[in-house]
C-alpha positions as CSV (number, residue, x, y, z in Angstrom):
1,X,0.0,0.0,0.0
2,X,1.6,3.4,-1.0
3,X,1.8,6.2,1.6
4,X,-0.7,8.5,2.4
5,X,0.9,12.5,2.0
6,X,-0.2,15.5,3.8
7,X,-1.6,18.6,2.3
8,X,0.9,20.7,3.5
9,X,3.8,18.3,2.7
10,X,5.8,20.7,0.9
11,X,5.7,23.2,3.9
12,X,7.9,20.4,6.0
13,X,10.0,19.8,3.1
14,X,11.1,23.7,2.6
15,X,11.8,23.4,6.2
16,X,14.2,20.6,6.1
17,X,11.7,18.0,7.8
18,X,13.6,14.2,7.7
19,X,10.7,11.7,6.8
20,X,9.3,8.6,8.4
21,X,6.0,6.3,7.6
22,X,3.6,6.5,10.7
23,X,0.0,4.7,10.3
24,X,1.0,4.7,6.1
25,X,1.4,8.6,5.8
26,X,4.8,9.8,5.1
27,X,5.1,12.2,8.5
28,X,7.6,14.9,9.5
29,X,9.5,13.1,12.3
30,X,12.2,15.9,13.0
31,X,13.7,19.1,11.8
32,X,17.2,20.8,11.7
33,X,16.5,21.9,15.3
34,X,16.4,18.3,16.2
35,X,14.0,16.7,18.5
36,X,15.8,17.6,22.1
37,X,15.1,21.4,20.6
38,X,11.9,20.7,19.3
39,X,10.3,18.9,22.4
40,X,11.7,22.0,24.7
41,X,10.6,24.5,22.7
42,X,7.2,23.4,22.9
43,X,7.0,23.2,26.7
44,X,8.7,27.0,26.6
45,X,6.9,28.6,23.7
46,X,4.9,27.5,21.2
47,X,5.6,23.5,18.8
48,X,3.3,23.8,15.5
49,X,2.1,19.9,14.8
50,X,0.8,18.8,11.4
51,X,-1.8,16.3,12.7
52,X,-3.3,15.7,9.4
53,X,-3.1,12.7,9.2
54,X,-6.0,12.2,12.2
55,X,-9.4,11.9,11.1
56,X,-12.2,13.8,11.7
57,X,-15.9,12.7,11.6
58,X,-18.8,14.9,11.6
59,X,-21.8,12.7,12.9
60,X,-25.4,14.8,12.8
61,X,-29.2,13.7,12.6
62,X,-31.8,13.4,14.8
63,X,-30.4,10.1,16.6
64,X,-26.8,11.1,16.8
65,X,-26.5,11.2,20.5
66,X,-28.1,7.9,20.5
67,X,-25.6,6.2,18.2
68,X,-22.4,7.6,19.8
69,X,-23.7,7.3,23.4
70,X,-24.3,3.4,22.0
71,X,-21.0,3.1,20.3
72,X,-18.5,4.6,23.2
73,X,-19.3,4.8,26.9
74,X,-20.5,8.2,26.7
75,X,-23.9,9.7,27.4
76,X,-23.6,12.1,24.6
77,X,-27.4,13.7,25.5
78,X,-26.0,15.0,28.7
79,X,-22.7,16.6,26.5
80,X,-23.1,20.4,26.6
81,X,-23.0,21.9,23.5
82,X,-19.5,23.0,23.2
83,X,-17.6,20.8,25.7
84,X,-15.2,17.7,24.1
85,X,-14.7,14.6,26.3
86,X,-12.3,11.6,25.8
87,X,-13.8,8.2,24.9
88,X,-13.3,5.3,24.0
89,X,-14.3,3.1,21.5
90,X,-14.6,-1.0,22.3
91,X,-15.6,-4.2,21.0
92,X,-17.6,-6.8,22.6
93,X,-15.1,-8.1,24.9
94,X,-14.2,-4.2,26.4
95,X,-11.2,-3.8,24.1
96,X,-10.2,-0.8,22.8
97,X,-10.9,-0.2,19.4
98,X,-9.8,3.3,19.5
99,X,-9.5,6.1,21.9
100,X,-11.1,9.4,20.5
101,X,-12.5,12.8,21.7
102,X,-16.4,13.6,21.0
103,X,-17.3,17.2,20.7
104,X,-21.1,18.7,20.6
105,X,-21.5,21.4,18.3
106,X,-25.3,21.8,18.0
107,X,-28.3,19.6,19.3
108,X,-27.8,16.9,17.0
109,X,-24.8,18.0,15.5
110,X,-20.9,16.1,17.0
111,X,-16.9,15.9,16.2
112,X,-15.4,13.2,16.6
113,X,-11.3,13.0,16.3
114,X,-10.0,9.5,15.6
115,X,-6.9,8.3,15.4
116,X,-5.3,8.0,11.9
117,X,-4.4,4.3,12.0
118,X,-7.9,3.1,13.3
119,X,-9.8,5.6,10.9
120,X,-11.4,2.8,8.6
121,X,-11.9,0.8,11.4
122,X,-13.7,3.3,13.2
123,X,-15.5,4.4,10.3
124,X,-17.2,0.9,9.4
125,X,-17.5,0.1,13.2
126,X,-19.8,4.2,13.8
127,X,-21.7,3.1,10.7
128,X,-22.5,-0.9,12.1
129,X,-23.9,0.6,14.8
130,X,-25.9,3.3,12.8
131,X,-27.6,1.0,11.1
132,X,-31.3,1.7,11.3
133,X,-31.0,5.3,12.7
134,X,-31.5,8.5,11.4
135,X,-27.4,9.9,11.4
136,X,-25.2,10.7,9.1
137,X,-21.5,10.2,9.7
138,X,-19.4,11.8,7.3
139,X,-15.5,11.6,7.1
140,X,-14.0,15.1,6.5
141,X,-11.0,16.2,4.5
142,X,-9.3,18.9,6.5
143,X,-5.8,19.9,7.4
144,X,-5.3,19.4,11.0
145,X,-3.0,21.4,12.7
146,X,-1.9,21.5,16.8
147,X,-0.7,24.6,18.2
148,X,0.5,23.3,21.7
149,X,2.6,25.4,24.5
150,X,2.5,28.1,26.9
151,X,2.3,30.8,24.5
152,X,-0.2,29.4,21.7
153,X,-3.2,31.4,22.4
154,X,-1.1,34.9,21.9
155,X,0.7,33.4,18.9
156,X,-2.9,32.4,17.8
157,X,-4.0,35.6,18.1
158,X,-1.0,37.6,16.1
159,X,-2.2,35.1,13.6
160,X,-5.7,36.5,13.5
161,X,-7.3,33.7,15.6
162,X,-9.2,34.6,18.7
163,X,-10.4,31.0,20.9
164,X,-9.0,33.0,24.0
165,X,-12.6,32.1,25.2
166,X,-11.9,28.4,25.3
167,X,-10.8,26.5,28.3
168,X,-8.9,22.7,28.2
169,X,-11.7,20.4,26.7
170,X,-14.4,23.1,24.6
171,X,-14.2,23.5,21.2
172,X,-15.7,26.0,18.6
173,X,-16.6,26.4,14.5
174,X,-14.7,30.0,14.2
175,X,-15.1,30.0,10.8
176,X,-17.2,28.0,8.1
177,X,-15.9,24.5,7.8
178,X,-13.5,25.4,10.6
179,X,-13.3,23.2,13.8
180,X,-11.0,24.4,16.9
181,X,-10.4,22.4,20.0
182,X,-8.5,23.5,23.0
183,X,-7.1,20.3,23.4
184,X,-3.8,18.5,22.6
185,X,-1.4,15.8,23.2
186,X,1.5,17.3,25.2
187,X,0.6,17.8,28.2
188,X,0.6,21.6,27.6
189,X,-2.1,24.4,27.1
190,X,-2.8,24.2,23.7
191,X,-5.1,23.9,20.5
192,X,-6.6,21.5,17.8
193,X,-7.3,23.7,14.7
194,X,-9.0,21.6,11.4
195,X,-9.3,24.4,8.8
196,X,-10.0,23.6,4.7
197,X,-7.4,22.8,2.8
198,X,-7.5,25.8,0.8
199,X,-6.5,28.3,3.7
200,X,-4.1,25.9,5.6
201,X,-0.9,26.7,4.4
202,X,-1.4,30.6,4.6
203,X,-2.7,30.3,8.2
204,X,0.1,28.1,8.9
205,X,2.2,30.5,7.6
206,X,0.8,33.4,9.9
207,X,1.4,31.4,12.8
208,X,5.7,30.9,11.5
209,X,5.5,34.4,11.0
210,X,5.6,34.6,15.0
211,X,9.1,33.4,16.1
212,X,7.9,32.0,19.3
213,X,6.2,29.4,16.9
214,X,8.2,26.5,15.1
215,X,7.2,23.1,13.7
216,X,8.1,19.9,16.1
217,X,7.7,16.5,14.6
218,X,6.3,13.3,15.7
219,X,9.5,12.5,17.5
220,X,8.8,15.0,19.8
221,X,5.4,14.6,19.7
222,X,6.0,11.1,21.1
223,X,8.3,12.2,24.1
224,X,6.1,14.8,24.7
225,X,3.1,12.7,25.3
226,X,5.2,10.1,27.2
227,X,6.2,12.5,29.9
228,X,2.4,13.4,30.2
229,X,1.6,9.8,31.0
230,X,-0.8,10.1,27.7
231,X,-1.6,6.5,25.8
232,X,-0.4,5.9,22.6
233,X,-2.8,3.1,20.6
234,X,-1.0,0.2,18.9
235,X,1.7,0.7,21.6
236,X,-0.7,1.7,24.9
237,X,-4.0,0.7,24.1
238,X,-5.3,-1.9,21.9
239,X,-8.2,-4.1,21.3
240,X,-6.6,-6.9,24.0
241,X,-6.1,-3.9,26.2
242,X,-9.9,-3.1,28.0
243,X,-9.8,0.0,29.9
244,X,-9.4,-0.5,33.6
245,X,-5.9,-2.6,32.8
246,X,-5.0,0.9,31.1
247,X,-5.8,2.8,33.9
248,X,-8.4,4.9,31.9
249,X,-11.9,4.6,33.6
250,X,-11.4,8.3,34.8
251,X,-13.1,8.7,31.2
252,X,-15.9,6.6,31.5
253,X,-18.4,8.3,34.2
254,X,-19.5,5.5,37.2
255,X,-22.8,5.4,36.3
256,X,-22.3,4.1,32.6
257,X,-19.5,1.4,33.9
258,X,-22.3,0.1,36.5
259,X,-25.4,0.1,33.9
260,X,-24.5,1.7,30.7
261,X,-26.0,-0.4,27.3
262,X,-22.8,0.6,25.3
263,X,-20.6,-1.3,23.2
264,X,-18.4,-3.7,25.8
265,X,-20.7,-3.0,28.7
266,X,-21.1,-6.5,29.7
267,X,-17.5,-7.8,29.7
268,X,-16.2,-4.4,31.0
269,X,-18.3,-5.5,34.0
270,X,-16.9,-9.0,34.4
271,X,-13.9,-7.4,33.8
272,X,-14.5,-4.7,36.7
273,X,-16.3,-7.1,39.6
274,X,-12.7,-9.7,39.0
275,X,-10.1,-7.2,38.9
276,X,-7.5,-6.4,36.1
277,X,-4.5,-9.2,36.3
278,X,-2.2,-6.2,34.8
279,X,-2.2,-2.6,35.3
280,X,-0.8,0.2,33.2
281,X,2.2,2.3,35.0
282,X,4.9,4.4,34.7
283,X,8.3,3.4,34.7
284,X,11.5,5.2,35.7
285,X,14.8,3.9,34.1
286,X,18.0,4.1,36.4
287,X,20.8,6.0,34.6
288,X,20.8,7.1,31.3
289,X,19.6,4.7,29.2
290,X,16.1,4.8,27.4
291,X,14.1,1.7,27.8
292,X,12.2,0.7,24.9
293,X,8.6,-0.6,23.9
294,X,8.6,-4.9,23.7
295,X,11.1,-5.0,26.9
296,X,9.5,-7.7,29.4
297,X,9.8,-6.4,32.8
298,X,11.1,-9.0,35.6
299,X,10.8,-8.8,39.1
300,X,13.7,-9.5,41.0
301,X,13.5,-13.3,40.8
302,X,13.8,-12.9,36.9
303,X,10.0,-13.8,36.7
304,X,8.2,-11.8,34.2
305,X,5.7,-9.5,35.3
306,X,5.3,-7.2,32.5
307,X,6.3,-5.0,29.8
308,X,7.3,-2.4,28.0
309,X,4.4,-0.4,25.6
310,X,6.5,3.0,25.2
311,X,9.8,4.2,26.5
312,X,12.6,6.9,25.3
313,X,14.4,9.9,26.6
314,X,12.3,12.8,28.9
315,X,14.2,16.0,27.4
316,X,12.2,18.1,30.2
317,X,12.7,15.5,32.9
318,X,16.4,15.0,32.1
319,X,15.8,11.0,32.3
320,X,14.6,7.6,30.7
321,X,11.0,7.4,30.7
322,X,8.9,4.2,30.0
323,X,5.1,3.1,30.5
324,X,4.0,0.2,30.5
325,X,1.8,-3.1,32.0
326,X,2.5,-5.2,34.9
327,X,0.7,-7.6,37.3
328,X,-1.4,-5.6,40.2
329,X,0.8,-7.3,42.8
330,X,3.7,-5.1,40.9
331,X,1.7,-2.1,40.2
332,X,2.6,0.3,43.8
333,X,4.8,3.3,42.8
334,X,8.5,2.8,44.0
335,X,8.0,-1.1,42.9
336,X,11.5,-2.1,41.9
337,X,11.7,-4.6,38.5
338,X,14.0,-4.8,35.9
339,X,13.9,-4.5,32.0
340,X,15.1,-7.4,29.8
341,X,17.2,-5.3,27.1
342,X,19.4,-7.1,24.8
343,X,20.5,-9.7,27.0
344,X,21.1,-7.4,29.9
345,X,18.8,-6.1,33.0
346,X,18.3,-2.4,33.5
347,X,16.8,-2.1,36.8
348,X,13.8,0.8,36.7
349,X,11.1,0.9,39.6
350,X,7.5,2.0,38.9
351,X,6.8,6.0,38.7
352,X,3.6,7.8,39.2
353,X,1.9,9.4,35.9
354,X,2.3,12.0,34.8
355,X,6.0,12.5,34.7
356,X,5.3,16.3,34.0
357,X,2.6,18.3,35.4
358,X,-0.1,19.1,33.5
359,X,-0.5,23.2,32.5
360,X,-4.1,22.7,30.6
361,X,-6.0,26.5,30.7
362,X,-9.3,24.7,33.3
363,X,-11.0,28.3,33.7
């Protein structure tokens, strides 16, 4: 299958971007500035993110709330128009399909973000459950951009965008055909902008225009996210992943776990009243070196225990960071294990999440 290219690929190649293949697009992984750069500019200033290759679904009709609020654990009738919330999406047996956000624009009117290597997945999985009802679900083609640090909202603004009204989870239309979330994926304040592909590459280009603003890559992206304690599906999450072993029912509201009728409910359930055999944690590394996804984790009789989903470098930390899943007896923070790498074992000892505070804009 050839790869998938971005609107705005020429943009990254004028500014030296070196290339990688990420869920079959051909991404920008890291500029001249080089990821260490990249990653601490964003927590300082402000990292542009060409998230394009995400897909966005606009699902509207009179039974819209009915079929997402059936299709994630989510009561979507109770969603304020407005507000964005993290789901998830889960087969029969509680696994995750997906992990999204679901935004309510209008009474019957929703955005939903998906992630780009799960998008045709999602896609025939929202229109399954459809069947029957009166929604349409329609897959847009926008340019996706994420504005993400402490200074985005004035660079936004020098760039003629005012969502200084928005606080960490709302979203807006600003313009026709124009979706913006203030959302993101680093841990940081931040934004979500999709905009035509028409106007990207001059808005983009107003945003560059402000030297607090550069692009970052998805190198960066990915320590970036790590240090937040934020999942990663494919490496984090997957479908034989349910969503108290990921530590994630903080997004699914008490009431829906106990007697929800979504997707999953039932095993979920099981799953909840036995307890999760493995938990995901974070994991801290001694020394210097970076502890990579596939390592089993050992406890200090060699037994396995665990492993590995996502490890690397924290450039903001100054330190190795890892997540990943081990049994509950193993799970307490300062639990001391070891990392099977190359025939050697690193000791690390389980970290609380995240590894970097949080700086969303709540109110």
């Amino acid at each position: 299958m050839s790869e998938k290219h971005l609107p705005l690929e020429a943009m990254h190649e004028e500014a030296g971007a070196r290339f990688g293949t990420f869920a079959g697009w051909r991404m920008p992984l890291t500029y001249p500035a080089g990821v260490m750069k990249e990653h601490l500019h964003t927590r300082k200033k402000a990292g542009l993110f060409d998230i394009s290759h995400m897909q966005l679904f606009a699902v509207e009709g009179r039974d819209a709330a009915a079929v997402l609020s059936r299709a994630c654990p989510l009561d979507a009738t109770a969603l304020e128009s407005g507000k964005s919330k993290y789901t998830l999406l889960l087969n029969e047996q509680a696994g995750i399909i997906d992990d999204l956000i679901v935004t309510r624009l209008g009474p019957n009117r929703f955005m939903v973000v998906a992630n780009a290597g799960n998008a045709k997945k999602d896609e025939a999985h929202f229109r399954a459950i459809a069947e029957g009802f009166d929604v349409k679900i329609e897959a847009l083609d926008r340019v996706f951009l994420a504005l993400q640090g402490p200074a985005a909202e004035s660079v936004l603004l020098g760039a003629g965008l005012d969502l200084s009204d928005l606080t960490f989870m709302t979203a807006t239309e600003p313009r026709e055909n124009w979706f913006a979330a203030r959302s993101g994926y680093t841990g940081e304040d931040g934004f979500e902008i999709a905009l035509p592909v028409e106007e990207a590459r001059s808005f983009a280009e107003k945003i560059l225009a402000d030297e607090r603003a550069m692009w970052i890559g998805l190198a960066a992206r990915d320590s970036l996210r790590l240090e937040a304690g934020l999942c990663l599906h494919g490496q984090d999450l997957a479908e034989s992943i349910d969503p108290a072993s990921a530590a994630i029912l903080w997004a699914l509201p008490k009431k829906l776990r106990e007697d929800g009728g979504f997707v999953g409910s039932e095993a979920l359930r099981r799953i909840l009243a036995a307890g999760p055999e493995q938990i995901r944690v974070g994991l801290k590394p001694e020394g210097r070196q970076p502890v990579r996804a596939g390592a089993s984790l050992t406890n200090e009789k060699g037994e396995v225990v665990g492993r590995v989903t996502s490890g690397g470098f924290g450039p903001s930390v100054e330190h190795p960071i890892a997540m990943g899943f081990v049994a509950k007896a193993f799970s307490e923070t300062g639990t001391p294990l070891f990392a099977e790498v190359r025939g050697s074992r690193l000791p690390l000892s389980v970290h609380s999440l995240p590894f970097t505070p949080h700086r969303y804009r709540k109110g």
